[in-house]
C-alpha positions as CSV (number, residue, x, y, z in Angstrom):
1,X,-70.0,32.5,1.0
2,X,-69.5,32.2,-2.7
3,X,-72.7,32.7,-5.5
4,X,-72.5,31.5,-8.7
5,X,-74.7,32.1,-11.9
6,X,-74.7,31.6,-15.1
7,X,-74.5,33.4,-18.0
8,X,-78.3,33.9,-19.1
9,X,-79.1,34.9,-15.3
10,X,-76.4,37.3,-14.9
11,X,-78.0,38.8,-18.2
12,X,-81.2,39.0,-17.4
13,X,-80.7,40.6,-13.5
14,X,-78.8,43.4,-15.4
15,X,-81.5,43.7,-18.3
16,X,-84.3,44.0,-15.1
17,X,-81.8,46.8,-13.8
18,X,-81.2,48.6,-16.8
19,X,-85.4,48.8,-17.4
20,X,-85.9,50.1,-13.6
21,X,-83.5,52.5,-14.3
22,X,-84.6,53.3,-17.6
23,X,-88.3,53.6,-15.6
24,X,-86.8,56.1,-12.8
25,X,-85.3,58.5,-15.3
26,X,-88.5,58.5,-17.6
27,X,-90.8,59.8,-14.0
28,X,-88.0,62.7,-13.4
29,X,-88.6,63.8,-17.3
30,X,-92.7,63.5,-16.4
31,X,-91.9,65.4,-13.4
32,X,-89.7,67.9,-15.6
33,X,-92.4,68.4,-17.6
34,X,-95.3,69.3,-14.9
35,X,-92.8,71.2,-13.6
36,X,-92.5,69.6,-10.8
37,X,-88.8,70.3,-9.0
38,X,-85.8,67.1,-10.1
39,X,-82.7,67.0,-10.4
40,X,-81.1,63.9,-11.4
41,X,-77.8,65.5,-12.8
42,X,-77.9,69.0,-12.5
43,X,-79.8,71.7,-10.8
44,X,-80.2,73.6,-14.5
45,X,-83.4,72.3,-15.9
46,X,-82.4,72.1,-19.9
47,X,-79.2,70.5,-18.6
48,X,-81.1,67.8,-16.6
49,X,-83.3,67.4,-19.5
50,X,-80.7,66.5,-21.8
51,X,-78.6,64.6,-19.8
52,X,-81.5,62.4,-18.5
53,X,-82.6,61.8,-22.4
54,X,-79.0,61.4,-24.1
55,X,-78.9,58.3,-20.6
56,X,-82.6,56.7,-21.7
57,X,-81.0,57.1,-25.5
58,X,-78.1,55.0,-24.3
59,X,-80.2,52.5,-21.8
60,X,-82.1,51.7,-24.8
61,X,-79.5,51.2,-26.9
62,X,-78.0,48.9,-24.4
63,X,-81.1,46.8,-24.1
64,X,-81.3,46.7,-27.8
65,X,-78.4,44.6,-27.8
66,X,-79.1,42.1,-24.8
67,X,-82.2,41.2,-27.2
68,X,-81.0,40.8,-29.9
């Protein structure tokens, strides 16, 4: 069975993905910072730190351009 969608649908389902994601890594930082155990991509906390930040950075940047 074949789906089709438009443009504007296809854009919005990965906009909703990109802000769940964007919601998931924000709680690991939260639970980071009670120091609560995560790791997301590495097992070294300033590491995971970073890395999670430097991906919201970049989520953010790539919702910044599906609303513009």
């Amino acid at each position: 069975m074949k789906i089709e969608i438009d443009n504007d649908t296809a854009s919005s389902i990965v906009q909703q993905e990109l802000v769940s994601v964007m919601e998931l890594l924000r709680s690991d930082l939260l639970k980071h910072k009670d120091g609560r155990r995560c790791a997301v991509f590495s097992t070294n906390k300033k590491e995971d730190v970073a890395e999670i930040k430097a991906m919201v950075d970049a989520i953010e940047r790539v919702l910044k351009f599906y609303r513009e």
